[in-house]
Each structure stands twice: as structure tokens, then as C-alpha cells.
C-alpha positions in Angstrom: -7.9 -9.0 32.8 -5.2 -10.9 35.1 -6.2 -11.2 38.3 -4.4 -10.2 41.4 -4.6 -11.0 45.5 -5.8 -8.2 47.8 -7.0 -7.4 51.0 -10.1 -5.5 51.4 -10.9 -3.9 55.3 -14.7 -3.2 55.8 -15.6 -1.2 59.5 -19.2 -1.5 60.2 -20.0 1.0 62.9 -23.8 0.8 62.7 -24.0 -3.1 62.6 -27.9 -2.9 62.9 -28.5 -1.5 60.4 -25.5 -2.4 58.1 -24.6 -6.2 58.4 -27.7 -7.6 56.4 -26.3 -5.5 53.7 -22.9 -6.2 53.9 -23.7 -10.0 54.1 -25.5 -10.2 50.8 -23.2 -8.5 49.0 -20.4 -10.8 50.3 -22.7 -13.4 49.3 -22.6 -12.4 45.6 -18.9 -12.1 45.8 -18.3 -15.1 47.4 -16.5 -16.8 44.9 -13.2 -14.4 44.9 -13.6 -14.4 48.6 -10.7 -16.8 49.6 -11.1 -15.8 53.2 -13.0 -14.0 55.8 -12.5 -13.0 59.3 -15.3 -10.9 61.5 -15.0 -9.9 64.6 -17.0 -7.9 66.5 -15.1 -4.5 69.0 -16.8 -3.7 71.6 -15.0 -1.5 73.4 -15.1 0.8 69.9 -18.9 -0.4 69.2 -18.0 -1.3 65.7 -17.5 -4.5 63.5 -14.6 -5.5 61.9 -14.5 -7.4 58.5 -11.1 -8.6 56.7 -11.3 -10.4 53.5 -8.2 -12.1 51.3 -9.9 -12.0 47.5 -8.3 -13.2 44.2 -10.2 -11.1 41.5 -9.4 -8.7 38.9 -9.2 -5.1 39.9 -12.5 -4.6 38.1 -14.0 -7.0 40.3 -12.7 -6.2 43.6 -13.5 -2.7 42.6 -17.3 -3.7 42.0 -17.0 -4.8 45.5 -15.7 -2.4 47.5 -17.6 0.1 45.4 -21.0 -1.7 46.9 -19.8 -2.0 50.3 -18.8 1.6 50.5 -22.7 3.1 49.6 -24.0 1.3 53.0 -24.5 3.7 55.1 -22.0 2.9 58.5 -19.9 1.2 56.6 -15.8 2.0 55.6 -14.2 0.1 53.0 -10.5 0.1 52.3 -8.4 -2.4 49.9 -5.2 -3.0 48.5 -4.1 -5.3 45.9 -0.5 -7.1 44.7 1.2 -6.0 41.7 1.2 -9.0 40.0 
């Protein structure tokens, strides 16, 4: 399966409870991870993740798919066409 680059959005609104989670899983994924910003919004009370992966759609899918059963977490992605 070719592999594409993508962009996956992760909003943790219950970081408490949520951010062990998410970090472990990011962990296993790290090697399609080519980068990773976090920063945390106050003002909103919520986290916000942004990743840049190389991966097949399988795998990115895998991921998000993961993310998306923590509870206070939203996952979002998008991929290249080629």
C-alpha cells in the first residue's frame, strides 16, 4: 500500500483524564509521526495536538481510529492524493 502525507488534528478537552492515553498511543505510532505540535488553550480549557504523518491510509486510519475511542478526545485527518 503507497503511502501518503497527512495531517491529523486531535482536541483533548478533558486533558486529565485523556493525555496519558493519547501519549502512549502516539508512542506506538511514533515512527510515521514526522512532526508534532501541542499546545495547550486556556482560554477554551482544551489541548491542542497537530501531527504531519507519512503512513498508508491503513495506518493513519489505525491511528486516528484509537485516538478517537478516548473519551474527551476529537480526532480529525486528512491525507494527499498521492
Amino acid at each position: 500500500m503507497e503511502k501518503r502525507v497527512g495531517f491529523i488534528g486531535i482536541i483533548i478537552s478533558d486533558r486529565k483524564n485523556a493525555a496519558e492515553k493519547v501519549n502512549s498511543i502516539l508512542s506506538e505510532f511514533g515512527a510515521i509521526i514526522v512532526a508534532r505540535t501541542g499546545i495547550p488553550y486556556h482560554t477554551r480549557n482544551v489541548c491542542v495536538i497537530t501531527l504531519v504523518v507519512d503512513a498508508t491510509t491503513d495506518e493513519i486510519g489505525s491511528l486516528t481510529g484509537r485516538l478517537g475511542t478516548i473519551k474527551g478526545v476529537t480526532v480529525k485527518s486528512g491525507v494527499s492524493r498521492k
